[in-house]
ZAMARGU-4260 file (C-alpha; in steps of 0.2 Angstrom, whole numbers, plus 5000, padded with zeros to 4 digits):
<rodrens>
0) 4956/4998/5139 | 4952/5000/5120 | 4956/4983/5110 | 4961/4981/5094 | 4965/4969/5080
5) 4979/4968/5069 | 4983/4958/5052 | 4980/4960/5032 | 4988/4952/5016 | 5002/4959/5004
10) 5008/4957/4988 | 5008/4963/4970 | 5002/4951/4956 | 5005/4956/4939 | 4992/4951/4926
15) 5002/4948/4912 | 5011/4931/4921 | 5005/4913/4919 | 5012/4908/4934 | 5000/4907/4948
20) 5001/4911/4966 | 4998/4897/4978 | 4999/4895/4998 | 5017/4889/4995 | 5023/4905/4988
25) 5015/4914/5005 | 5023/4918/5022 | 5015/4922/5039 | 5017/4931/5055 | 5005/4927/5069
30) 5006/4929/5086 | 5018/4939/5095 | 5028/4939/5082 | 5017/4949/5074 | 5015/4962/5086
35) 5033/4965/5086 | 5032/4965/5069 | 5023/4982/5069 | 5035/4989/5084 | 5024/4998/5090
40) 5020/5003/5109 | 5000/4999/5109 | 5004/5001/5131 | 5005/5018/5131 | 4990/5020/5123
45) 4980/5007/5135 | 4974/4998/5123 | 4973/4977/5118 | 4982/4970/5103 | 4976/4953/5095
50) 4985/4948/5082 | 4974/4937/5069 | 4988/4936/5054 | 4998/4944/5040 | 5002/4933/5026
55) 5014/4940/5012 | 5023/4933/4998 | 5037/4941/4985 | 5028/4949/4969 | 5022/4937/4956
60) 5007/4931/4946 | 4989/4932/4950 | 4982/4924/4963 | 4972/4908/4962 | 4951/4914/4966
65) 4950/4899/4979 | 4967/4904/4987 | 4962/4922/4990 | 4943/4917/4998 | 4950/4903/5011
70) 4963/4918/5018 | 4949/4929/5019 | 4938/4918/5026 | 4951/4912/5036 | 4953/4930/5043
75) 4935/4934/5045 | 4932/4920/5055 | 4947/4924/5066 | 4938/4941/5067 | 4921/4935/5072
80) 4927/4926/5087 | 4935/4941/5095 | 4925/4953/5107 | 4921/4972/5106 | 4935/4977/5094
85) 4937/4996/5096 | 4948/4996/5081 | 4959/4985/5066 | 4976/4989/5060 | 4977/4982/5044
90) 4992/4980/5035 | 4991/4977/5014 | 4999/4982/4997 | 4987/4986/4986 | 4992/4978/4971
95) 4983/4959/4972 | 4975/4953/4956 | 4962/4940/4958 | 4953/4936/4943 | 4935/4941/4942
100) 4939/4949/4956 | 4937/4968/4952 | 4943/4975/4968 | 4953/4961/4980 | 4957/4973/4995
105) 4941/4981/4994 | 4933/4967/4996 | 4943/4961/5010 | 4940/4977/5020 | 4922/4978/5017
110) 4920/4962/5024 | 4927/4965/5041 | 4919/4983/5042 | 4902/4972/5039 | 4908/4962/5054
115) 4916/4977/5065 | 4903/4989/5064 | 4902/5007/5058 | 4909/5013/5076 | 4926/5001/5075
120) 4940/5014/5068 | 4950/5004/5051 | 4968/5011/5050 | 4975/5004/5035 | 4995/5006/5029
125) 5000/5003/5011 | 5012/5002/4998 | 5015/5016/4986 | 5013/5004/4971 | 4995/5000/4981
130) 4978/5005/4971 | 4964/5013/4981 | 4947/5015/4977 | 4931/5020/4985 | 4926/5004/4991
135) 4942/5005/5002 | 4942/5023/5005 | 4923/5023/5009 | 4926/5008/5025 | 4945/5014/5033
140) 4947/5029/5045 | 4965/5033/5043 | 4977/5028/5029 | 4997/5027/5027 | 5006/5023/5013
145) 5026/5021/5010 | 5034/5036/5007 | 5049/5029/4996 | 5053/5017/4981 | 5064/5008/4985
150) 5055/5004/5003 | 5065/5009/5017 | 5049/5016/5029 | 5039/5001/5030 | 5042/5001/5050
155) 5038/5021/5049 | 5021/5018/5038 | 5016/5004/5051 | 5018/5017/5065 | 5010/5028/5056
160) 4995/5020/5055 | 4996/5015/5071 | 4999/5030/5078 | 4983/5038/5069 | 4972/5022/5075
165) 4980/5023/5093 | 4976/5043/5095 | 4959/5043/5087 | 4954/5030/5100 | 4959/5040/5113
170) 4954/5058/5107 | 4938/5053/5099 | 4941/5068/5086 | 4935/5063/5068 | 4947/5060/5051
175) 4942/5064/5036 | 4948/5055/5021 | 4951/5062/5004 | 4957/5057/4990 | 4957/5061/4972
180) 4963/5047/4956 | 4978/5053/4947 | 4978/5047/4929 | 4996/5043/4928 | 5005/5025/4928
185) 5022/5022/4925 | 5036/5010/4931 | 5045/5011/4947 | 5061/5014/4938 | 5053/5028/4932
190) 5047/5034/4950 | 5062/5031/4962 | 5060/5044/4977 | 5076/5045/4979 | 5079/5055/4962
195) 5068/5069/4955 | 5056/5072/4950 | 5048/5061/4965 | 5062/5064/4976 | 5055/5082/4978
200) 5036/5079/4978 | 5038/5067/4992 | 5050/5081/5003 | 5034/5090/5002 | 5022/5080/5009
205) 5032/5082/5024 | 5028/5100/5023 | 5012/5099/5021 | 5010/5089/5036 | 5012/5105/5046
210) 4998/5115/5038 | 4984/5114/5052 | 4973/5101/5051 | 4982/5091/5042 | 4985/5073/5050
215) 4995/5063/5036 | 4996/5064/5017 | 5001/5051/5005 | 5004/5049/4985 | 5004/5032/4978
220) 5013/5030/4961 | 5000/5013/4958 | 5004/4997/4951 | 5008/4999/4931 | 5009/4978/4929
225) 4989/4973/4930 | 4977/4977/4917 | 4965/4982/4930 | 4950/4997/4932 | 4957/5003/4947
230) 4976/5005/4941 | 4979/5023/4943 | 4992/5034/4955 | 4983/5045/4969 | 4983/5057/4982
235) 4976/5051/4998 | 4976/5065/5015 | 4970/5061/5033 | 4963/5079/5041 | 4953/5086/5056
240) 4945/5095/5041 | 4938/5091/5026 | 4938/5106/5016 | 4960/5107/5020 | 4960/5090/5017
245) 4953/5091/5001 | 4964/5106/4995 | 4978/5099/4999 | 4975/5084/4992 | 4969/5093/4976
250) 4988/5101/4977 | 4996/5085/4978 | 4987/5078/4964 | 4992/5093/4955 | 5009/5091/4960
255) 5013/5075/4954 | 5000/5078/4936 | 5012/5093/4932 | 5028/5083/4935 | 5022/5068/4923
260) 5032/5073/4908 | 5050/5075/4921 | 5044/5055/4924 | 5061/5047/4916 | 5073/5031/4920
265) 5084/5037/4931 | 5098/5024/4924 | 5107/5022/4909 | 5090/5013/4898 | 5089/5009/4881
270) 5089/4994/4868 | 5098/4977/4875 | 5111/4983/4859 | 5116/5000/4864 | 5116/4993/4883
275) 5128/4980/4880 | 5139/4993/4868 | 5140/5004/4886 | 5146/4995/4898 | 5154/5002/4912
280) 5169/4991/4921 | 5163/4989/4938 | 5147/4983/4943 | 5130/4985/4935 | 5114/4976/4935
285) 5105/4972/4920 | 5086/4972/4919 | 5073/4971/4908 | 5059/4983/4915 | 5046/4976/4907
290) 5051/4958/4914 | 5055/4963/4931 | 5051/4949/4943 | 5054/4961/4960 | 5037/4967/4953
295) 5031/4953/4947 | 5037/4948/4931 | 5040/4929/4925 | 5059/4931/4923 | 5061/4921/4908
300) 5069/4934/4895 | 5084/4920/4890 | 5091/4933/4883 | 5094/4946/4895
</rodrens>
């Protein structure tokens, strides 16, 4: 029997807000709870799940420094009383901003490879608005990341991951992971999947899933609200071989690079004058995008 770990941290924390984030604006899932959080039938693949934790919170404000080193060390410690771990299913966002912190993830998932061992397969799912770098890239196996903005795979990108960790245990074959930066950031209003241009650059990762060799591909569109090094959009692809995978990631990459000028609000958007000038009669939602609490703005444009 193969034994595993799961558990990771997730939110996205603008840099731009005063407001800090403290334990009170976290929740967790421990326990069983946790493993029926991810779904996902471990059983079939003979193998152990203990759960450590997964603590999330809604988009906000950086997080404090000592907040985000007593979770880690909270984990890690959890982690070091656990016994031959074959492998970790980690569960993040991508988008934390910890100051004088360059690379909060990163950090996080070096630490527990340093514990783990080289030999212990890391399959990490993400957020689309995550940022990757090669601290992260350079200590997982297997990466998945969601496939729609707004987020209605989460559960799929779990078992995703998952599903990756659960067969390279048992088949022993290698994954290689390429990934290139692309030098694009823009909003999420300006990156829904569910209109183009994203809407069709996401139908064909599906399709290149099918070339041979090719285990799972992923574009993140990156977080455009922290002033960060790492904050860039990328292509990220899992494959049995690593000249495909990094052809196909290349093409991806390219995808999205020759798409970035199609990258427009797919809603009525303008000044808060013309807006309120074209108002329709039945429902609507005003926001201000560049005070967008869902991604972690303050909320306190008094005029809108």
């Amino acid at each position: 029997m193969y034994k595993i770990v799961i558990g990771g941290i997730s939110t996205e924390c603008s840099s731009y807000s005063p407001l800090f984030q403290n334990n009170i604006d976290f929740k967790r899932i421990e326990g069983d709870k946790l493993i029926k959080h991810i779904d996902f039938d471990f059983k079939k693949y003979n193998i152990e799940v203990n759960p450590i934790f997964f603590d999330y919170s809604l988009p906000g404000g950086p997080i404090k420094k000592s907040i985000f080193y007593k979770k880690k060390e909270e984990f890690l410690l959890r982690l070091k009383l656990q016994k031959k771990i074959d492998g970790v299913l980690l569960i993040m966002h991508g988008a934390m901003y910890v100051p004088n912190v360059e690379d909060p993830e990163g950090e996080w998932i070096q630490d527990i490879r340093k514990i783990v061992g080289k030999k212990c397969l890391i399959s990490l799912s993400y957020d689309l608005h995550g940022q990757v770098t090669d601290l992260i890239m350079k200590n997982i196996n297997y990466f998945a990341a969601f496939k729609t903005a707004p987020h209605i795979d989460v559960y799929k990108t779990y078992k995703r991951a998952a599903k990756m960790l659960s067969d390279g245990l048992i088949t022993k074959k290698k994954n290689f992971l390429s990934w290139l930066p692309i030098p694009i950031l823009v909003s999420g209003e300006m990156s829904s999947t569910f209109v183009d241009p994203c809407k069709s650059i996401y139908s064909k990762l599906d399709k290149l899933n099918k070339i041979n060799n090719i285990l799972d591909t992923n574009l993140l569109i990156g977080y455009v609200w922290a002033d960060v090094f790492r904050a860039t959009a990328a292509a990220v692809v899992n494959s049995s071989d690593e000249l495909v995978g990094k052809k196909v990631c290349r093409e991806i990459a390219n995808l999205y690079w020759n798409k970035r000028h199609e990258l427009k609000f797919d809603m009525n958007a303008g000044s808060i004058s013309v807006i309120l000038k074209n108002l329709p009669n039945d429902f609507l939602i005003i926001a201000d995008s560049g005070d967008n609490p869902t991604a972690g703005g303050v909320g306190d444009r008094a005029d809108i």
